[in-house]
N, C-alpha and C positions, 0 to 999 in steps of 0.2 A: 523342362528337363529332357534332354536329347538322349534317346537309347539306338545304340547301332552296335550291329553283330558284326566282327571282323577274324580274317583268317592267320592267326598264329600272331603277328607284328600289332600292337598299338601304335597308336596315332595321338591318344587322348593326355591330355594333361591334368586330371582330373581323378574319374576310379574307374578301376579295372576290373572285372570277373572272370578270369581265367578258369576256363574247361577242357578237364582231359579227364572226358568220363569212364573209359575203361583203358586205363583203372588212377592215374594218381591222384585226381583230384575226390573222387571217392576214397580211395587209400589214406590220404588227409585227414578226411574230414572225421574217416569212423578211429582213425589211429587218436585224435586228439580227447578223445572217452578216456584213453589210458594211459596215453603220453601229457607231458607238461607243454612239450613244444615237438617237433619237425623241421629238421635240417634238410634241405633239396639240393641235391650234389648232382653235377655232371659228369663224375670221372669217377671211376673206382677206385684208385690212386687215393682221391680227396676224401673219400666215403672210409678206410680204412684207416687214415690217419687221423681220424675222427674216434674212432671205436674204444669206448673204455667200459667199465663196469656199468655205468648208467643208462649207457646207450643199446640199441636195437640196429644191425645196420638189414637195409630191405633194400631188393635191388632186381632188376633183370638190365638184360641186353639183346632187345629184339627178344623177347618173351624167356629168354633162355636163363636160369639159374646160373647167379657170379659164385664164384669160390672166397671163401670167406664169411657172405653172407648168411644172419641166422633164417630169413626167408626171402621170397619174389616181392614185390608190386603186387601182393593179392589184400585187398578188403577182408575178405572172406578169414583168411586168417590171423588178419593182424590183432583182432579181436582180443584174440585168446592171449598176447604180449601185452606185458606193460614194464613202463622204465619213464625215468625222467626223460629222456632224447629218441626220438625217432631218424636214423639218418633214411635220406630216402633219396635211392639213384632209377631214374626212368630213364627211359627214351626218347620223351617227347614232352611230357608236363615240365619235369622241372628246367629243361631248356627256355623253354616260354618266358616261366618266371623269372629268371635271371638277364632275359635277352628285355625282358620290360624295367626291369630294376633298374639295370645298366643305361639301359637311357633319359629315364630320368628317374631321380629317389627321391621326389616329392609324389608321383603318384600311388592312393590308397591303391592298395590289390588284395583283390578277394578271393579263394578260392571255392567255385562253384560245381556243382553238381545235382543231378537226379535228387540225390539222396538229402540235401538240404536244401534246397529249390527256394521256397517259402523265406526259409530263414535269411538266408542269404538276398534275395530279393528286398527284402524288409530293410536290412542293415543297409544294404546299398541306396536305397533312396534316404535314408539317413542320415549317409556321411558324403553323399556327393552334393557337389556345389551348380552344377549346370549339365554333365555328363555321365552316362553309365554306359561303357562300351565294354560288352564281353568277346574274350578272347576264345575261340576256338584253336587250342595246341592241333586238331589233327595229327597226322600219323606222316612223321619225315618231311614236314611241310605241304604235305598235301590234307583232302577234302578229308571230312571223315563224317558218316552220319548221325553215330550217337553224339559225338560233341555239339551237331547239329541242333541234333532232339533236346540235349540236356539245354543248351541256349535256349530253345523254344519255351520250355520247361521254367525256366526262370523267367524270360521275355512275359510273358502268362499271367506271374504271381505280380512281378512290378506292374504289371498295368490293371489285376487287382487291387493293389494295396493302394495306388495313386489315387482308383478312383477312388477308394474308400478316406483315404485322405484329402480329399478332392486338390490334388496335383495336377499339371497341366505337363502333358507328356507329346515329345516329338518322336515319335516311333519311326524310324527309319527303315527304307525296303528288307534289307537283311533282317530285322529285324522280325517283322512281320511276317516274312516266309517260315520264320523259323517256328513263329508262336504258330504258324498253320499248321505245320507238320507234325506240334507237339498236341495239338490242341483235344483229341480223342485218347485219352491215356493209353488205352488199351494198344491203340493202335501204335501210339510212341515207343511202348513195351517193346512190341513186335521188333520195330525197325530197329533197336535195339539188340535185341538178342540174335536181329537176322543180318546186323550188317559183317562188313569183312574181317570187323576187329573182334568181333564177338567169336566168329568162325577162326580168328587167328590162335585166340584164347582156346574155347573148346578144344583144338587141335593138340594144343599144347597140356591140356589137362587142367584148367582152369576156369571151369564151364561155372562153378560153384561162386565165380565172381562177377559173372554175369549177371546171377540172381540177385545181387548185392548194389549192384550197380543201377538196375533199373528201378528201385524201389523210388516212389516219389515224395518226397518232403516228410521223411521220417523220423531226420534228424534234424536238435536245434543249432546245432553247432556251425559255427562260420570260421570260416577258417581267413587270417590275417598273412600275410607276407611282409616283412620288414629289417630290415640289417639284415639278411641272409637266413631267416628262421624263420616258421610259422607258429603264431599262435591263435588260442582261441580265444575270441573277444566276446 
């Protein structure tokens, strides 16, 4: 099984693990507690014409509150909503998702993060056939370090579970850098709460989904990608 960590674009024909740890892919995973499913919209146009009784729409633009929306892109509070639909507009997760879908709609995609690491790890060696490449969304197409950490983060637990499985694994350099960086939790913490998305967020008054965000494999839930919704499998 070939594990390789890439930046925002898939290449893989196989599964995907899409990370965009602060904040949508954490936002997913904890939204799916209380929601049935998760809509990922890129326009707020789409997000709005979406909106009825059942639904929740969640959104920023470059961290800033949309008009219309009942909250942000915060983990932290989605907690407290529940409805059958989550619509959810980011800036950078759910473009990923869509720019992978688009290319091709046989590959699994997962949504991964901090906060279900483990869980997500686990399913992925389950449902892939020869590959597991996770996607680092990053910030406007560039580097970003918690996505970084959160890939390390998961890169960690699959190469746990394989050995415990005893699975034969092709850990690729990306790969491997990433599980170094993650590999001292504490320290992954750190790099977390100190990179520029973390200080983007605090700036904007968001500091409380920081703490939400770095928490490690807390949650079981795995979040699915498919027809244009997330569900939890």
């Amino acid at each position: 099984m070939k594990i390789r960590v890439s930046q925002f674009n898939s290449t893989t024909d196989d599964l995907t693990i899409v990370i965009d740890l602060l904040r949508a892919s954490t936002t997913i995973t904890v939204a799916l507690n209380n929601f049935n499913k998760v809509v990922p919209v890129n326009s707020t146009d789409k997000a709005l014409d979406l909106q009825d009784n059942n639904t929740i729409l969640a959104g920023e633009k470059d961290l800033k509150p949309i008009e219309g929306f009942d909250l942000s892109n915060t983990p932290h509070k989605i907690k407290d909503y529940t409805a059958d639909t989550l619509v959810l507009k980011t800036t950078n997760g759910t473009r990923v998702l869509e720019n992978i879908y688009n290319r091709n709609k046989n590959i699994k995609i997962l949504i991964g993060s901090a906060i279900n690491a483990r869980a997500v790890a686990d399913k992925a060696l389950s449902l892939a056939t020869d590959e597991i490449e996770l996607i680092m969304a990053g910030w406007h197409g560039l580097f970003s370090t918690e996505d970084c950490i959160g890939a390390g983060l998961i890169v960690e637990e699959i190469v746990n579970i394989a050995n415990e499985r005893s699975i034969d694994l092709d850990v690729e350099e990306s790969a491997l850098i990433s599980k170094l960086l993650a590999s001292n939790h504490d320290r992954a913490r750190e790099l977390i709460d100190t990179s520029l998305a973390a200080e983007r967020l605090t700036k904007h008054g968001f500091k409380d989904d920081i703490a939400v965000c770095h928490e490690i494999s807390e949650l079981d839930i795995v979040p699915l990608y498919e027809d244009g919704k997330i569900i939890k499998l």
